[in-house]
C-alpha positions as CSV (number, residue, x, y, z in Angstrom):
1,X,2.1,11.0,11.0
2,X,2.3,9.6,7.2
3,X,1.8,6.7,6.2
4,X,2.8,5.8,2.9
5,X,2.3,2.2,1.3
6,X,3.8,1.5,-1.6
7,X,4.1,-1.8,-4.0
8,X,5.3,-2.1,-7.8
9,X,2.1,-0.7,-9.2
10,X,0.2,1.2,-6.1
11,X,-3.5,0.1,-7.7
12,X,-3.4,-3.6,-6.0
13,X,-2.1,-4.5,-2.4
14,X,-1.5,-0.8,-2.0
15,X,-4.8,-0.1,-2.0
16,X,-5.9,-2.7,0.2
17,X,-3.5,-1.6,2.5
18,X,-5.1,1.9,2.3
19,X,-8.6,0.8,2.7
20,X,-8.2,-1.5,5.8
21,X,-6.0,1.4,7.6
22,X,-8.6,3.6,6.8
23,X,-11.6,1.1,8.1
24,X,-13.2,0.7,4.6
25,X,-12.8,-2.7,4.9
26,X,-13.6,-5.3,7.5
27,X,-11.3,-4.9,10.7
28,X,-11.0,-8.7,10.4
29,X,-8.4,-11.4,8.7
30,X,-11.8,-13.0,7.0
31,X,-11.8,-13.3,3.3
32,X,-13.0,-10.5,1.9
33,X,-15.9,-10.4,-1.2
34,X,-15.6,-9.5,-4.8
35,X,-17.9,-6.6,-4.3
36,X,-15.5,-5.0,-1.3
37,X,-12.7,-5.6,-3.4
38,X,-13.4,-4.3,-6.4
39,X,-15.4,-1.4,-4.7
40,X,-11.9,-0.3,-3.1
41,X,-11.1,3.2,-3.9
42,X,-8.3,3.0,-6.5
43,X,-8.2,-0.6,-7.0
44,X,-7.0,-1.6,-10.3
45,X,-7.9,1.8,-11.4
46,X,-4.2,3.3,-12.2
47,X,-2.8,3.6,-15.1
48,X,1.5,3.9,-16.2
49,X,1.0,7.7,-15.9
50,X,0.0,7.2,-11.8
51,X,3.7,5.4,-11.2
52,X,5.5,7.5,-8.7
53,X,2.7,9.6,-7.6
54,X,1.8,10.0,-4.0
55,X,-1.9,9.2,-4.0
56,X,-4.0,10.3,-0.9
57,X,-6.2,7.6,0.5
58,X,-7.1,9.7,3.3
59,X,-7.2,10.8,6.8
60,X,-7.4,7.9,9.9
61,X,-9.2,7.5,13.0
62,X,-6.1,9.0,14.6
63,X,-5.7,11.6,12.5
64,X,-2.8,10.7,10.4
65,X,-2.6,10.7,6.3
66,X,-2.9,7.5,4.5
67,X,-1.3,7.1,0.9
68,X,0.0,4.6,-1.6
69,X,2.1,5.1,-4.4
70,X,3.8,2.9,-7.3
71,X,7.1,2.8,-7.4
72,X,7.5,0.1,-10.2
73,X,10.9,-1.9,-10.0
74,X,12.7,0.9,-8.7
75,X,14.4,-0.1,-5.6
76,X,16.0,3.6,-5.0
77,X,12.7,5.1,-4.7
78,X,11.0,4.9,-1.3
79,X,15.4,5.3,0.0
80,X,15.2,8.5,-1.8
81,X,11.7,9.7,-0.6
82,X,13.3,8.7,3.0
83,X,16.0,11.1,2.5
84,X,13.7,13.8,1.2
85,X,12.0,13.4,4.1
86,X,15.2,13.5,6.5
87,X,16.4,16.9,4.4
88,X,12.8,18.1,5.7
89,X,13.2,17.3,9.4
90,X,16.6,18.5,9.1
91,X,16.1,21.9,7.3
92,X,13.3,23.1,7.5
93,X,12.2,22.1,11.3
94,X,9.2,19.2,10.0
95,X,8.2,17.0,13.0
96,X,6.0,14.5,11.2
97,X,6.5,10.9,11.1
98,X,6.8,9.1,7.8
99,X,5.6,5.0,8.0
100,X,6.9,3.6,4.3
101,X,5.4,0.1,4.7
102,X,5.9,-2.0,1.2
103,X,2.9,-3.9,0.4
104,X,4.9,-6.6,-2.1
105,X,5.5,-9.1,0.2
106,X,1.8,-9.9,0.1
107,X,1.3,-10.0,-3.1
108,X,0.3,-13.6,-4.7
109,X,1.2,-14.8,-7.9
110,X,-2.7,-14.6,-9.1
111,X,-2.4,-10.8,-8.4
112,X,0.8,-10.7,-10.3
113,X,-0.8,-12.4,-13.1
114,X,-4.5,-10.2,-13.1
115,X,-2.8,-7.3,-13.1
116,X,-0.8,-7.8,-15.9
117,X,-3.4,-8.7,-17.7
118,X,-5.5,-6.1,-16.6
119,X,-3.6,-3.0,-16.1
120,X,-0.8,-3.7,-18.6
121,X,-2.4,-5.7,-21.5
122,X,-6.3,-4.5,-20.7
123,X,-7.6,-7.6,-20.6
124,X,-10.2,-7.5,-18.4
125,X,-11.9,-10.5,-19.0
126,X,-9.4,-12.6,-17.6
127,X,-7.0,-10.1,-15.1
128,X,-9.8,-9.4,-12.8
129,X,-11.4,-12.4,-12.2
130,X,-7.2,-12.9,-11.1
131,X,-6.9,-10.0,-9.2
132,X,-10.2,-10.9,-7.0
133,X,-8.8,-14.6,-6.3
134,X,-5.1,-13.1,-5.4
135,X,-7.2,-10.1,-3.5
136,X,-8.9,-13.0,-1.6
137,X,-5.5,-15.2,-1.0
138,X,-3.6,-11.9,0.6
139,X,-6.2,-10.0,2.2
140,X,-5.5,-11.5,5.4
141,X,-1.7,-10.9,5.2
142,X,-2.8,-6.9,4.1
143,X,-4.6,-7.3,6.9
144,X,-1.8,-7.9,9.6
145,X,0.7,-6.0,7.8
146,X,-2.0,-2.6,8.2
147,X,-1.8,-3.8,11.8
148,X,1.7,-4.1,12.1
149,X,2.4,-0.9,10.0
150,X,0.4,1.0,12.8
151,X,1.8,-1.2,15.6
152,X,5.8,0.1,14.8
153,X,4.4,3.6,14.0
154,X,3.0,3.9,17.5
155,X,6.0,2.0,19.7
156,X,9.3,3.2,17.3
157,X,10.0,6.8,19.0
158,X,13.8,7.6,18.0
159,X,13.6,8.0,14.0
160,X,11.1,9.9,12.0
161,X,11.2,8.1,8.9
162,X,10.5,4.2,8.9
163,X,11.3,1.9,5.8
164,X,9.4,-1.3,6.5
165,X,10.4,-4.2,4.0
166,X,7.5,-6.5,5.5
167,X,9.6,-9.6,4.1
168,X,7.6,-11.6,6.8
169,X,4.6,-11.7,4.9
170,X,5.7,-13.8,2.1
C-alpha cells in the first residue's frame, strides 16, 4: 500500500502527517514541542522547485510507503495522479493500494502565515516562530487524520485508489 499525503506546499502538515504515520512522532494527540517539530524530516525544508514531487518519508510498521508531496493550488493534481494510478491497475496488472489523504484541512491560519513568510519571503525570524504555534494548534488534528488515513486504508476493500478530502478536520 501507498500512502501519499499531500497539502499546498508538502514541507508543513504533510510532513507531520508523514512523521506520525511513520512513528517519529508521539502516538498521542498531546501537543507536540518545538524541538520535535522542527526536527521533522522535511519540515519547512522545501523549496518552489520540490512542488509536485513525490517525496518518500519512508517505509511503516506495516510495511507500506509513506510520502508527501505539494501540489500547490492545483486542484486537478492528486485526480490526475488517481487516474495514473487506475491506468496502472488497469494495464499493466499493479495490485497496490494508493491512500491520497489531503493534509489542508488541518492547517491553521498561523501555519498559513509562517510559511509564507518562511518558505516564500525567507523570513525566518518571524515564519518559524508561526509555523511552531500553527504546528502546535494542528498537531492533534494531524494526529487523528494519520489515524483515520490508516483506519479507511485497512476497512475500504473494493477500490484501489482512495482520494480522502478530510474536510472534517477544519
Amino acid at each position: 500500500m501507498l500512502y501519499i499525503y499531500n497539502d499546498f506546499a508538502g514541507t508543513h502538515s504533510t510532513a507531520l502527517a508523514a512523521a506520525y504515520h511513520l512513528k517519529q512522532l508521539p502516538q498521542s494527540e498531546r501537543k507536540l514541542t518545538k524541538e520535535e517539530i522542527l526536527n521533522v524530516p522535511y519540515f519547512n525544508q522545501l523549496t518552489k522547485r520540490d512542488f509536485g514531487k513525490l517525496l518518500f518519508h519512508g517505509i511503516d510498521h506495516e510495511g507500506n510507503s509513506v510520502y508527501s508531496i505539494g501540489r500547490k493550488r492545483n486542484k486537478y493534481a492528486v485526480p490526475a495522479m488517481k487516474e495514473l494510478a487506475l491506468v496502472f491497475h488497469e494495464k499493466f496488472d499493479v495490485n497496490e493500494k494508493i491512500i491520497f489523504s489531503n493534509t489542508s484541512p488541518t492547517v491553521p491560519m498561523a501555519m498559513s502565515l509562517g510559511g509564507l513568510l518562511s518558505r516564500g519571503l525567507k523570513i525566518d525570524v518571524i515564519g518559524v516562530p508561526l509555523l511552531v504555534v500553527g504546528a502546535k494548534q494542528c498537531c492533534d488534528n494531524i494526529y487523528r487524520l494519520v489515524e483515520n488515513t490508516k483506519h479507511v486504508a485497512n476497512t475500504t476493500f473494493k477500490e484501489n485508489v482512495i482520494i480522502l478530502d478530510n474536510e472534517m478536520y477544519k
